[in-house]
PADRENZA-387158 format. One record per residue (C-alpha): residue number from 0; residue in one letter; x, y, z. Coordinates in steps of 0.2 Angstrom, whole numbers, padded with zeros to 4 digits. Layout:
BEGIN
 kelum lomi  east north    up
   NUM    A     X     Y     Z
...
This chain:
BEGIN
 kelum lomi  east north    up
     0    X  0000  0000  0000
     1    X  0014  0012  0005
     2    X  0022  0009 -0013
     3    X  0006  0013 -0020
     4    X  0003  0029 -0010
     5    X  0020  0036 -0015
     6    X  0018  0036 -0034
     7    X  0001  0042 -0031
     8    X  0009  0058 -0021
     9    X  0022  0059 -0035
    10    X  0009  0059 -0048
    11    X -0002  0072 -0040
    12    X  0015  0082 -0037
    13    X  0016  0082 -0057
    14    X -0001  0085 -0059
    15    X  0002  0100 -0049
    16    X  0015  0109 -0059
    17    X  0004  0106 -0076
    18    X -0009  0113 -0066
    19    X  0001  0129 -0060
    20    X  0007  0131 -0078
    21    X -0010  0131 -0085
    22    X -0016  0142 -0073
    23    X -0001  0153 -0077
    24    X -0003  0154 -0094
    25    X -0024  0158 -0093
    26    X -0023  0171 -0077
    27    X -0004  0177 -0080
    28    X -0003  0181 -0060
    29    X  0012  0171 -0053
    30    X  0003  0170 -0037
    31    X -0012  0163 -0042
    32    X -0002  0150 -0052
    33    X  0010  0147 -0037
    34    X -0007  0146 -0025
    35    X -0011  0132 -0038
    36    X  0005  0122 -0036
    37    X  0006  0123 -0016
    38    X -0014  0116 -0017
    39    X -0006  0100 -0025
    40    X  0010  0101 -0015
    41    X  0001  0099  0000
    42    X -0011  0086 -0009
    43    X  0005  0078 -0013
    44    X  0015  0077  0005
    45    X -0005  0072  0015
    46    X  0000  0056  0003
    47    X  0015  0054  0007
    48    X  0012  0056  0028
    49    X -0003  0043  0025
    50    X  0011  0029  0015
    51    X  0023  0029  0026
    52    X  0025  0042  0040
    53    X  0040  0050  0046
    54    X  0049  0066  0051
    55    X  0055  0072  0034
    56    X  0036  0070  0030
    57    X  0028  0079  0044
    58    X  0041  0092  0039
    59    X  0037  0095  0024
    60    X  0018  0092  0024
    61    X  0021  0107  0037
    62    X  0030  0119  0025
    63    X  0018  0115  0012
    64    X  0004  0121  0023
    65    X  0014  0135  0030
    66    X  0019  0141  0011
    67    X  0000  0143  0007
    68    X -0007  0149  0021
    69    X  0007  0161  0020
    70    X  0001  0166  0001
């Protein structure tokens, strides 16, 4: 299951930058676009922390969150 989670975060990661490009190239507002990214990001690291949990996850499902809530 945990191998399974990790390529469904890593897709969802990818997902997310075709997503922030898209929403790039419609709205031409980088924050907009970089709101998009950190949406999937996030998404990405929640799969991630569900797989296989650990420190370096909790870390960066944290800053993911911190990032967007910052933007």
């Amino acid at each position: 299951m945990s191998e399974w989670l990790s390529r469904a975060a890593a897709l969802v990661g990818v997902f997310g930058l075709f997503a922030a490009a898209a929403a790039w190239r419609l709205t031409r507002i980088v924050r907009q676009a970089l709101a998009v990214l950190l949406d999937f990001l996030t998404a990405a690291a929640l799969l991630r922390l569900a797989g296989r949990p650990s420190w370096d996850s909790i870390v960066l499902t944290a800053a993911a969150i911190a990032l967007r809530r910052v933007l």
